[in-house]
N, C-alpha and C positions, 0 to 999 in steps of 0.2 A: 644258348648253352654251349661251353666249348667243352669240346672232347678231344679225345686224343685217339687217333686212326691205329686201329690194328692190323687192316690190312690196307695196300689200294682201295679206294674206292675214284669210280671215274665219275670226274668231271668235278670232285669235290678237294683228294688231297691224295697223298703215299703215305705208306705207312712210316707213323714217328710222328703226322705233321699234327698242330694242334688249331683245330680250325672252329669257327665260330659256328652252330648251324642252329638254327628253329628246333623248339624242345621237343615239337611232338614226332618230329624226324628222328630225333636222337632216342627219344623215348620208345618207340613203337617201333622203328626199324634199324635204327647202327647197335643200339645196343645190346637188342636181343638178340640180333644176328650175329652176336662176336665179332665185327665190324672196327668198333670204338666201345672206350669206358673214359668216363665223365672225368676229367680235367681236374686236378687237384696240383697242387708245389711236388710231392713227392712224384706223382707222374709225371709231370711237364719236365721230371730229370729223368725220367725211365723214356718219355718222349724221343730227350737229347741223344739216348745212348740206343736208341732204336734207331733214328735218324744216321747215325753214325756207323751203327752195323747195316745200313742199306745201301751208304753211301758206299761202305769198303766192297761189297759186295758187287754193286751196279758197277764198282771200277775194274773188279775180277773180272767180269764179263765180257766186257766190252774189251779189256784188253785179246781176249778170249779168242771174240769175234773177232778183231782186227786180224789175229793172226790166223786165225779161218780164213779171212777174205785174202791174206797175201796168198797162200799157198795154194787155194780154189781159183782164183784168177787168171791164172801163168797154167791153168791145167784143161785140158779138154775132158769132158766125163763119154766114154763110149758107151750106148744103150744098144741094144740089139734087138732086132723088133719083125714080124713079121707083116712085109708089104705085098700089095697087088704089082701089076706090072707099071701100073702110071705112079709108082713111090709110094701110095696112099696109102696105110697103115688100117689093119686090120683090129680097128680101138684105138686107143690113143696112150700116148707115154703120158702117164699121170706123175703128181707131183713126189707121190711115194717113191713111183720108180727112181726119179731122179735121185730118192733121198736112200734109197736100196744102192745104184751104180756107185755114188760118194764115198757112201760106209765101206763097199768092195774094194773102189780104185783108190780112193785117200786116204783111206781111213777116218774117216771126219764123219763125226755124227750131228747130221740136221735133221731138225724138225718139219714135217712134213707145214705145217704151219707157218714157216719162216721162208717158205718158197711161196714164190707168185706166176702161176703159170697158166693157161687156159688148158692144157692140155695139147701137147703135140700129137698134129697127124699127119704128117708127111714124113719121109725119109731127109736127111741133111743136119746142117748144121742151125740150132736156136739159140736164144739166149734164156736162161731164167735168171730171172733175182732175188737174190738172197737176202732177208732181212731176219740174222739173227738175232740181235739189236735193235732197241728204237732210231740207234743212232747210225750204227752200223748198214750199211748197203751194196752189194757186190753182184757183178751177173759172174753167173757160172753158164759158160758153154759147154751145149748140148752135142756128140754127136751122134744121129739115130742112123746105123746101117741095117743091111737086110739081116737076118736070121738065116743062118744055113740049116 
């Protein structure tokens, strides 16, 4: 049966795309999940014009991103944290914090999501990376001092 995708679904299509799938897939789970609706000429043009507001969209973004990643790159973020006497930090600078210090020092709002970090727990200088974008990729340096 082809349908036509209402939203992403992974591993299958993006939304707009018109993909061929097994009825009882389409039947018992795209459909009633508001997912996808069954493939007709009239839709396969509402498809086109979905396809095409996702495309304008994904390219807003990512321009977006890019110039997120100019401006974070060339910047160091200062966190302030309290350590023991061997640097070792008392808990860890999580990924929120880093996305709290950006919003303060850059002004730049990321998504706690879009950062990949383990958690820092030492005092100095780290890297995190930022993937606001699928396409998009950038480290943002850390720097953790003591807390006065």
């Amino acid at each position: 049966m082809k349908v036509v995708l209402r939203d992403n679904v992974e591993s299958l299509g993006k939304k707009g795309d018109v993909v061929d799938v097994a009825d009882g897939y389409a039947r018992n789970y795209l459909i009633p999940a508001g997912k996808a609706f069954r493939s007709s000429k009239g839709a396969e043009q509402q498809a086109t014009r979905m396809r095409k507001s996702r495309e304008l969209k994904d390219a807003k973004e990512m321009a977006e991103a890019q110039e997120m990643a100019a401006r974070l790159v060339s910047t160091t973020i200062h966190i302030s944290a309290r350590a023991g006497d061997q640097g070792k930090l008392f808990g860890s600078v999580t990924t929120a914090d880093v996305c709290r210090a950006v919003a303060e020092q850059a002004n730049i709002l990321l998504e706690r999501k879009a950062l990949e970090s383990d958690g820092i727990k030492e005092l100095g200088s780290h890297t995190v990376i930022a993937r606001p974008h699928p396409d998009v990729e950038f480290p943002i340096t850390v720097e953790v001092v003591t807390a006065d």
